[in-house]
C-alpha positions in Angstrom: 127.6 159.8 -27.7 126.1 158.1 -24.5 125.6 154.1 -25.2 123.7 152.6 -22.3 123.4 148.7 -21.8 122.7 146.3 -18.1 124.8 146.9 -15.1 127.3 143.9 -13.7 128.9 143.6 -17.1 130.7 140.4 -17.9 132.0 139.3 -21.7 129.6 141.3 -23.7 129.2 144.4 -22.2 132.8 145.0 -21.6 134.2 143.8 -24.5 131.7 146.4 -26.5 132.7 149.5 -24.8 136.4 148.2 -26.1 134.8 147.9 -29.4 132.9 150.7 -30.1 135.8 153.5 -28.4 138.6 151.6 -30.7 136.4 151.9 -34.0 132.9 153.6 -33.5 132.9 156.6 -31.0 136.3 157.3 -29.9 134.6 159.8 -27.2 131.9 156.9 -25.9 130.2 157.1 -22.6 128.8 154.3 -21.2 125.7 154.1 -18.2 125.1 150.9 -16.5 121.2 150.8 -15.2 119.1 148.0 -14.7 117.8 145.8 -16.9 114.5 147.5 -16.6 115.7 150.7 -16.8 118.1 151.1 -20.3 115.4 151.8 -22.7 113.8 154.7 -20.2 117.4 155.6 -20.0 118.1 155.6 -23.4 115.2 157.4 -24.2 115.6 160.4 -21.5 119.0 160.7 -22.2 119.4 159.8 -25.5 121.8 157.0 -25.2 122.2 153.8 -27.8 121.0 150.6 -25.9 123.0 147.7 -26.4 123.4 143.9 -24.9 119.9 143.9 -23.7 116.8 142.1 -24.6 115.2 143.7 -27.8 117.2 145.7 -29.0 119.5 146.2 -32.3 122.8 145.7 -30.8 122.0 142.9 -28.5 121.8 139.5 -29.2 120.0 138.7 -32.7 119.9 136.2 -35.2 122.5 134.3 -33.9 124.8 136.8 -32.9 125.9 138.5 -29.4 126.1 141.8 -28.8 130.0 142.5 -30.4 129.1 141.0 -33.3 126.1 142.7 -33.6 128.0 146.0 -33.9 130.5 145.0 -36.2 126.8 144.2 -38.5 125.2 147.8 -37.9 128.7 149.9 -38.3 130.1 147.4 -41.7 133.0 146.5 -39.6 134.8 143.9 -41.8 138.5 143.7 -40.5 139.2 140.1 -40.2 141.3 140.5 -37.3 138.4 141.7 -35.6 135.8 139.2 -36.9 138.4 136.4 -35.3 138.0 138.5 -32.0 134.2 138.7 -32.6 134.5 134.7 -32.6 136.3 134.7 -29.5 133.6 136.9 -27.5 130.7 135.5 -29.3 132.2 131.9 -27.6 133.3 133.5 -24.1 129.4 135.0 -24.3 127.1 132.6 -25.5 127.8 129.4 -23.1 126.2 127.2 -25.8 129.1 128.2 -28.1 131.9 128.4 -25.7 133.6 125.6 -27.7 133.2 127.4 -30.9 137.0 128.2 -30.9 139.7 127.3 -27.6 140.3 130.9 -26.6 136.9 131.3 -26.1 136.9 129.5 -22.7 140.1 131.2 -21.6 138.6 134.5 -22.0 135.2 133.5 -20.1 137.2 132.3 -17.2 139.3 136.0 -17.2 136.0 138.0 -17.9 134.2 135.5 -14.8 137.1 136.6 -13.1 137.1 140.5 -13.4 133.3 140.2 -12.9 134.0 138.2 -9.4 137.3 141.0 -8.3 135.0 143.6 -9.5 131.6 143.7 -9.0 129.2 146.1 -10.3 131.6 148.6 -10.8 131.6 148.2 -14.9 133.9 151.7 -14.9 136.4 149.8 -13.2 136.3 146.7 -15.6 136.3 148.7 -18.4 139.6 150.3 -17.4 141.4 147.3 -16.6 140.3 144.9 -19.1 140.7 147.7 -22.0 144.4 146.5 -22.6 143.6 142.9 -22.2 141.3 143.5 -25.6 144.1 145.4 -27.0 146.3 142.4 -26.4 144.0 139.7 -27.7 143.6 142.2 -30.7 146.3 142.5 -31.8 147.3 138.5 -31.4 144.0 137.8 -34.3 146.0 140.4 -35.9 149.1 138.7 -36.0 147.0 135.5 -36.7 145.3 136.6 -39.9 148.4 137.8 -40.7 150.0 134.5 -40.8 147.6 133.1 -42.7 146.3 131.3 -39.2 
């Protein structure tokens, strides 16, 4: 399935291409376009929008784009609604002190964004096992009762 969402990804729209290959679409594709451009995108080639204005999986009633997701495909895994926290914090800058590793993970998303540019392919790549990582700390987390 092609999943299309605004090019110079940061927290968000890096940290749902993690999310939806580890427990949606194993086989995701993701287009980076303009802001203007996803929903003719999505339409022509029929690609999921997400993290952009409007839309389903974006930002709604509350919640950023991750969470969103984890609402639309009944993904209940604690471990992962502790990570949902975490990007929800690093995403939404009036909630970045909604729990401490939200600011750390801001400052290493900023950080990719700044090394990296536009090339969201790229970021993707390398900050894949740096999800993997802070996943499976929640899991160890909820695990301790933490």
């Amino acid at each position: 399935m092609k999943w299309v969402t605004r090019k110079n990804a940061n927290v968000d729209r890096i940290a749902c291409p993690w999310l939806i290959r580890r427990f949606v679409d194993r086989d995701a594709e993701f287009i980076y376009v303009s802001a203007d451009e996803v929903a003719a995108v999505a339409e022509r080639r029929g690609a999921v929008p997400f993290d952009v204005k409007g839309v389903e999986l974006g930002h709604v009633d509350g919640r950023c784009s991750f969470e969103s997701i984890m609402v639309k495909y009944g993904l209940t895994d604690p471990a992962l609604e502790r990570l949902a926290r975490i990007v929800h914090g690093a995403d939404v800058a009036a909630d970045v002190d909604i729990v401490p590793e939200a600011a750390g993970l801001k400052a290493i998303a900023h950080g990719f964004a700044l090394l990296h540019g536009d090339n969201d392919h790229e970021k993707i790549r390398l900050e894949t096992p740096l999800y993997d990582a802070l996943y499976a700390w929640c899991r160890r987390q909820v695990a301790e009762g933490r």
